[in-house]
N, C-alpha and C positions, 0 to 999 in steps of 0.2 A: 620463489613467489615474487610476482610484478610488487614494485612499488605502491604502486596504486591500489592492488586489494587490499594489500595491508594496511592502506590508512582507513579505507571502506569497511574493512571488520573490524579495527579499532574504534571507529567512529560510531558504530554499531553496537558495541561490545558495550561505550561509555554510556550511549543513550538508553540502553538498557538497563542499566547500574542506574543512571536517575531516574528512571521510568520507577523502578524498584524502591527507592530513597522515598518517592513521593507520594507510594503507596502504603509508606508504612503510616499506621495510624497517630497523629499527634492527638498531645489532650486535648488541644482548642483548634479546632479547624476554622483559618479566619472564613470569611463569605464568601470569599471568592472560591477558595478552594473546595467548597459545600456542591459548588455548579460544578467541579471540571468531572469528567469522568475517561477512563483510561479504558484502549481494546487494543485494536491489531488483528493481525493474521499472523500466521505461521502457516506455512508450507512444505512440503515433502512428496517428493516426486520422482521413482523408479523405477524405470524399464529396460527393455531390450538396450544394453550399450547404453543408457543417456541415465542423465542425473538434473534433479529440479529440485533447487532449495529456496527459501525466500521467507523475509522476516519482514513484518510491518509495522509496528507498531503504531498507534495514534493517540491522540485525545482530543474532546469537545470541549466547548465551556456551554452549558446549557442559559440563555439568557432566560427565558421564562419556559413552560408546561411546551409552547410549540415551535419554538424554536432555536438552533445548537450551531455553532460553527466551531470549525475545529482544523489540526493541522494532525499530517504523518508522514512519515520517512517509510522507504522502502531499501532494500537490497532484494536481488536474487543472484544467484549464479546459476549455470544452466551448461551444461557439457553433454556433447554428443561425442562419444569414441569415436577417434581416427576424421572428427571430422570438423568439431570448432569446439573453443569455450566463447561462453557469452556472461559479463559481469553487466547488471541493471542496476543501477540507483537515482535516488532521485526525492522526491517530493509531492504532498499536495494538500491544498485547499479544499474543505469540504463543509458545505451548507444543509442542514436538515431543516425542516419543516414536518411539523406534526399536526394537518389539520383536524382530526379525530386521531384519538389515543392509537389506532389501529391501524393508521396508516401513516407510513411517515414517506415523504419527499426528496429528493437530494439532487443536491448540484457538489461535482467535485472536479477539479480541474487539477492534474496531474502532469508534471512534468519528469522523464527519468532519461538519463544519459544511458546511452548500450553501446557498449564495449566488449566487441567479436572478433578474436583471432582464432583464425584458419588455418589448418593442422597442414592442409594443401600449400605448397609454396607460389604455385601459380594463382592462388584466390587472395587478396588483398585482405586487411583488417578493415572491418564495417565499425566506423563511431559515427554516431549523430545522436543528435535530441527527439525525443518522443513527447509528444504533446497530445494528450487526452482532454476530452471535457465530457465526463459522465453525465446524463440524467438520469434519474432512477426514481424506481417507486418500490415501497414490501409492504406488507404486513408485518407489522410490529406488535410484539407481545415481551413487557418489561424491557429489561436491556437487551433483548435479541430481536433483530427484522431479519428477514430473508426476501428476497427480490429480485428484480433485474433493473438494470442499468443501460443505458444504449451509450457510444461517444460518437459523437455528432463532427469530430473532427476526425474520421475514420477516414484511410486512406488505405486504398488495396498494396499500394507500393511502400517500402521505406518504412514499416509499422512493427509493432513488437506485439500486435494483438490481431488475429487472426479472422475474427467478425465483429461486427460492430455492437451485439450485443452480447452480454456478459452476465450471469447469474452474479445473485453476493450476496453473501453472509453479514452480518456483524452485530459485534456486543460489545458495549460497553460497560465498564462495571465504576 
């Protein structure tokens, strides 16, 4: 195993452990801690020859009823037999807006490093940075929206997302 997953699943591994730590309930929740709220994604992805895993964890701090900003960590891994592994991590920034209970808003702006070697010896290792910037809108009902999202800094070349728009899920609790 590369040096470098290994620090990317430990790093993973730790943020999860506090993720855990700060969801256990104390007696006295100061104020601050009253607003944050804790989600994520988790991912699982099997087919012909390839393999798609991916963790996300996040959290908001809600400043009032409409409005939340918040931060999350990503990993995936991503393997196609006999033909590349690909490791994704990274980060991002994310703004909500609730102007009616029912709909909420979002700006998220994602940055993730992709790291792809080539099973082929004639194909080169692909790294570079990936830079997203989501808008989105859902329908929101309690801590779950569902929606779509567009990235406005979509690029046919050089990109780890394949069209510019994107369905999403999310809940926080």
């Amino acid at each position: 195993m590369k040096i470098y997953a290994l620090k990317i699943y430990t790093t993973i591994i730790t943020l999860f452990l506090f993720q855990l730590a700060f969801c256990q309930e104390p007696s006295q929740k100061s104020e601050f801690w009253k607003k944050v709220q804790f989600g994520g994604g988790l991912g699982l992805g099997f087919g012909n020859n390839s393999t798609n895993i991916s963790v996300a964890p996040s959290a908001i701090y809600n400043f009032n009823e409409k409005v939340a900003l918040g931060l999350g960590i990503q990993y995936s891994y991503i393997r196609q037999k006999d033909f590349y592994t690909s490791h994704l991590y990274g980060g991002s920034i994310i703004g909500l807006v609730n102007p009616i209970p029912e709909v909420q808003l979002s700006a998220e702006l994602e940055e993730l490093r992709v790291n792809t070697d080539f099973e082929d010896s004639n194909l080169n290792t692909d790294n570079f940075w990936n830079t997203a910037l989501f808008l989105g809108a859902g329908y929101r009902t309690n801590n779950a929206t569902i929606g779509i999202r567009y990235n406005v800094l979509h690029k046919d070349r050089n990109n780890i997302y394949t069209t510019a728009f994107m369905p999403f899920v999310r809940v926080y609790f």
